[in-house]
N, C-alpha and C positions, 0 to 999 in steps of 0.2 A: 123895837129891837132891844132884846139884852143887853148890859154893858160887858159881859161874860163873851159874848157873841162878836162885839163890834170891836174885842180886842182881840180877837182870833183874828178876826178880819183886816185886822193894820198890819200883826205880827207877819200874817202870810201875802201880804200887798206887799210888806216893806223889806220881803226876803227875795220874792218876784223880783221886784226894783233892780237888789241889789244883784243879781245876777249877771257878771262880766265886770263890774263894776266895783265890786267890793271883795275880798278877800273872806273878811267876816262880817257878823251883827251879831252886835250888844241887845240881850232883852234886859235892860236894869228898870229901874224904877228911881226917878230922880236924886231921892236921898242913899242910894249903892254907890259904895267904890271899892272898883278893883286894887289889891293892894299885890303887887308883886315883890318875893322877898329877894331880890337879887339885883342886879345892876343894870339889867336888861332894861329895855323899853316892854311894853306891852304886847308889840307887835314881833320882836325878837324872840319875847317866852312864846306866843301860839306859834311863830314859824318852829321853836325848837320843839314844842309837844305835837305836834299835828305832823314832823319829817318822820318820826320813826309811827304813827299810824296815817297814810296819808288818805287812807278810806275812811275817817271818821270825820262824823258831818256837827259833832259838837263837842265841845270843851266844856266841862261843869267845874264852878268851882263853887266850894262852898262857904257858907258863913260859920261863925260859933256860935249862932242860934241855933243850927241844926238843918235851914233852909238851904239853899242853890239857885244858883243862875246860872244859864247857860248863854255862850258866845257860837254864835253858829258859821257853819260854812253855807251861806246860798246854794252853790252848786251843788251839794250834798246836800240837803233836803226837800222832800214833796209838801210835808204837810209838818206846819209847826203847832204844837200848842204853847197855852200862856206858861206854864212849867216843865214842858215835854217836848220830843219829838214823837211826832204822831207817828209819820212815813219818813225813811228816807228814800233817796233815787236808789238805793244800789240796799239791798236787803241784806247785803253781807257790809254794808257798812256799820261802825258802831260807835259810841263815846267816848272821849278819856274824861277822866274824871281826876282834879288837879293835886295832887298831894299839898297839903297845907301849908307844908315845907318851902315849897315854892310858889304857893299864892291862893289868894283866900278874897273872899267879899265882907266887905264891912258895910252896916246898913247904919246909918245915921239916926239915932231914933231923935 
């Protein structure tokens, strides 16, 4: 089995899981951290960007590499990919995507 394949595989195992259970998931990669530029906790910033879309099934923030990561909603997704959403449950749901302003990924190199 691919290693392309078998991380499809955890990312959509581990969003299953989180279903009732979790609010969101984090896809990072050990050396990501989310930096938020405000006073907020982390979970304060996605409650306040996810109130005013409550049908979006993911948050993207990005790096100043040019990459992205996204924090997803369980309940709002079918099908994730490693950098994507495949499906979501509701076909009129959609992303925000984070102004840098208010928060950004930093990747450790």
């Amino acid at each position: 089995m691919n290693r392309r394949f078998q991380q499809l595989l955890a990312t959509n195992d581990c969003l299953l899981r989180a279903r009732g259970q979790a609010d969101y998931v984090a896809t990072v990669d050990l050396d990501e951290v989310f930096v938020i530029r405000s006073n907020s906790t982390m979970l304060q910033t996605l409650n306040e960007l996810t109130a005013g879309s409550p049908d979006a099934g993911a948050v993207i923030f990005r790096s100043s590499y040019g990459t992205f990561r996204m924090i997803l909603r369980p309940e709002k997704i079918k099908v994730a990919g490693v950098h994507y959403v495949v499906k979501m449950e509701d076909p009129m749901s959609s992303s925000i995507t984070v102004d840098p302003e208010v928060g950004k990924i930093h990747h450790l190199r």
